[in-house]
C-alpha distance (Angstrom), angle and dihedral (degrees) to the residues before:
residue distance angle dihedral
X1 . . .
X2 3.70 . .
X3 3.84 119.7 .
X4 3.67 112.5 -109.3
X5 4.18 88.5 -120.7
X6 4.54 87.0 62.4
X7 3.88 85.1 70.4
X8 3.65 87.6 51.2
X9 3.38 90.3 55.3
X10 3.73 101.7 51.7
X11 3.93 89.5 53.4
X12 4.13 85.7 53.4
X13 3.44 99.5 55.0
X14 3.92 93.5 35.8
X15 3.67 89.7 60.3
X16 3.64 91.1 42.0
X17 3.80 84.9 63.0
X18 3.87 96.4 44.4
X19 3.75 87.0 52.1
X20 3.47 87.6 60.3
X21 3.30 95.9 34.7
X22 3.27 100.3 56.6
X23 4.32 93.3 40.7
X24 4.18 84.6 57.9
X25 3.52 88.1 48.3
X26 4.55 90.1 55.1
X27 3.42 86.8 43.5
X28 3.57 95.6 54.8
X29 3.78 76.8 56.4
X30 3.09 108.0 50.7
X31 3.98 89.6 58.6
X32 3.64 92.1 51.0
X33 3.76 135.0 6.8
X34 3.83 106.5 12.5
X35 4.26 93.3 43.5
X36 3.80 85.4 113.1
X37 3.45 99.0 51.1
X38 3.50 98.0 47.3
X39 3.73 99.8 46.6
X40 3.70 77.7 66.2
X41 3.88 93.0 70.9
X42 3.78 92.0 47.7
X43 4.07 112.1 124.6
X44 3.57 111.9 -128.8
X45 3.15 91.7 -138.2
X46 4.02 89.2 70.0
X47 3.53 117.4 116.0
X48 3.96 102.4 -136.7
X49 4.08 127.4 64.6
X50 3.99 93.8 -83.9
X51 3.62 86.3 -120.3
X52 4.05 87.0 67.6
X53 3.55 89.0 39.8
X54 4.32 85.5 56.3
X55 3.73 95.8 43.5
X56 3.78 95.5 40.3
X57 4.34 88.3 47.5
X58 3.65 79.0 51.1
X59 3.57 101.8 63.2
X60 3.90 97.3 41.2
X61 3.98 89.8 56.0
X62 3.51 87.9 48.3
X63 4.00 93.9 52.2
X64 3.82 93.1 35.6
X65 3.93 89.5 56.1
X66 3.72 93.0 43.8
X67 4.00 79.4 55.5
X68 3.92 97.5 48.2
X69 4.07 85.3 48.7
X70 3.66 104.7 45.2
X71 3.71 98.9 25.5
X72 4.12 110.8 129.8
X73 3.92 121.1 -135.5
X74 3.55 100.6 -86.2
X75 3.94 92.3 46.9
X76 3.89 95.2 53.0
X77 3.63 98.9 98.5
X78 3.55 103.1 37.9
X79 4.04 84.3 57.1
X80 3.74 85.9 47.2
X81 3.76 90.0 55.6
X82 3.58 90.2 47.8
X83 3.91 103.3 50.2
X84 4.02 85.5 46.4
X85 3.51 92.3 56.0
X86 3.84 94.2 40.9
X87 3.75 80.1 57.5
X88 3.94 94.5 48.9
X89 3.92 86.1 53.6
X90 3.52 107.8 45.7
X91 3.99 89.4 48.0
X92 4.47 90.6 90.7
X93 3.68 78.9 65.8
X94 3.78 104.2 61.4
X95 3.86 83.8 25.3
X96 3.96 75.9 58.8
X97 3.77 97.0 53.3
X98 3.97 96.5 54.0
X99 3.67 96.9 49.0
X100 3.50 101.2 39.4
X101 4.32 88.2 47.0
X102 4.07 90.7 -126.9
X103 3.75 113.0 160.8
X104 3.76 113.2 -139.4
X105 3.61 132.7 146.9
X106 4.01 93.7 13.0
X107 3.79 86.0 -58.4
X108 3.61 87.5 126.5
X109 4.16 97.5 143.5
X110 3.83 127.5 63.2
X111 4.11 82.7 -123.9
X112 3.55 93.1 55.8
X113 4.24 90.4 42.4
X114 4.17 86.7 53.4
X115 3.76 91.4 42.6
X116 3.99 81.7 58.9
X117 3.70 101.6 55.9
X118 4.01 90.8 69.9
X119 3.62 86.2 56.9
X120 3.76 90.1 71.6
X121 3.81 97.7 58.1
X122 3.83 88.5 55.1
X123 4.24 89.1 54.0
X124 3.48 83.0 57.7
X125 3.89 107.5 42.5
X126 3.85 77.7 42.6
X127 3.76 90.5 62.2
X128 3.75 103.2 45.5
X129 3.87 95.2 39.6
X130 3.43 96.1 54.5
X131 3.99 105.3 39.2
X132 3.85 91.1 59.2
X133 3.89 107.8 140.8
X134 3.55 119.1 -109.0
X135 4.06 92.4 -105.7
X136 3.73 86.4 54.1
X137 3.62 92.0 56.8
X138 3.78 100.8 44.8
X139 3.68 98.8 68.8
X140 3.66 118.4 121.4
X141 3.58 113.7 -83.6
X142 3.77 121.8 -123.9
X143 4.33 95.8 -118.9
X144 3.80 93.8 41.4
C-alpha cells in the first residue's frame, strides 16, 4: 500500500508541470497573439520599446516553463524559486495596467484591474508550493 504522503507527491509535481505548462503556453503568446495586450501592462518606466520588453518576457516564460516541466528532482526547488520570483517581477506590470486605466485582456474596468493584482500572489505561492523536493514532501504527516 502506498503511504498517504505518495499521493501528495503526484499532485506536487503535476502542478509543477501545469505551472510550466501553462507559463510556455503565455509565452507562446506573448510572441504572437496576445503582443497587444501585453504591451498594455508595460511600465513606462521600462527601459526597452515595450514591444521588446513583450517579446523578450516572452521568451523567459517560455524557458522558465520548459524548466518547471522538465526539471529533475534535485532541480525542483531552484525552478520553484525562479518562477516565484519571475512572478514577484513581472507584478509592476499588471500593477501598471490598473493605475494607468489600460484595458488588456478584458480587464477593461479599474475593479476588474484591482481584482487582478491578487492573482499574482497565487503565481507565486503556486510556484513554491508545488516545486518542493521530494525529501521535503516525505515527512510524516501530522494525522498519520
Amino acid at each position: 500500500m502506498e503511504p498517504a504522503c505518495s499521493v501528495r507527491m503526484d499532485y506536487a509535481k503535476a502542478a509543477q508541470r501545469a505551472l510550466g505548462g501553462m507559463l510556455v503556453v503565455a509565452g507562446i503568446s506573448h510572441l504572437t497573439f496576445a503582443r497587444r495586450d501585453f504591451r498594455a501592462q508595460v511600465p513606462d518606466w521600462v527601459p526597452l520599446s515595450k514591444d521588446d520588453t513583450v517579446l523578450a518576457s516572452g521568451v523567459a516564460e517560455i524557458a522558465l516553463g520548459a524548466g518547471l516541466v522538465l526539471a529533475g528532482e534535485k532541480r525542483r526547488a531552484l525552478m520553484g524559486k525562479i518562477a516565484a520570483a519571475f512572478f514577484v517581477a513581472v507584478f509592476p506590470g499588471n500593477l501598471s495596467q490598473y493605475v494607468n486605466h489600460r484595458s488588456a485582456f478584458g480587464l477593461d474596468t479599474d475593479a476588474k484591474r484591482f481584482a487582478r493584482l491578487f492573482f499574482q500572489p497565487a503565481l507565486v505561492y503556486w510556484a513554491l508550493a508545488s516545486a518542493k523536493r521530494k525529501a521535503d514532501r516525505l515527512a510524516p504527516m501530522p494525522f498519520t
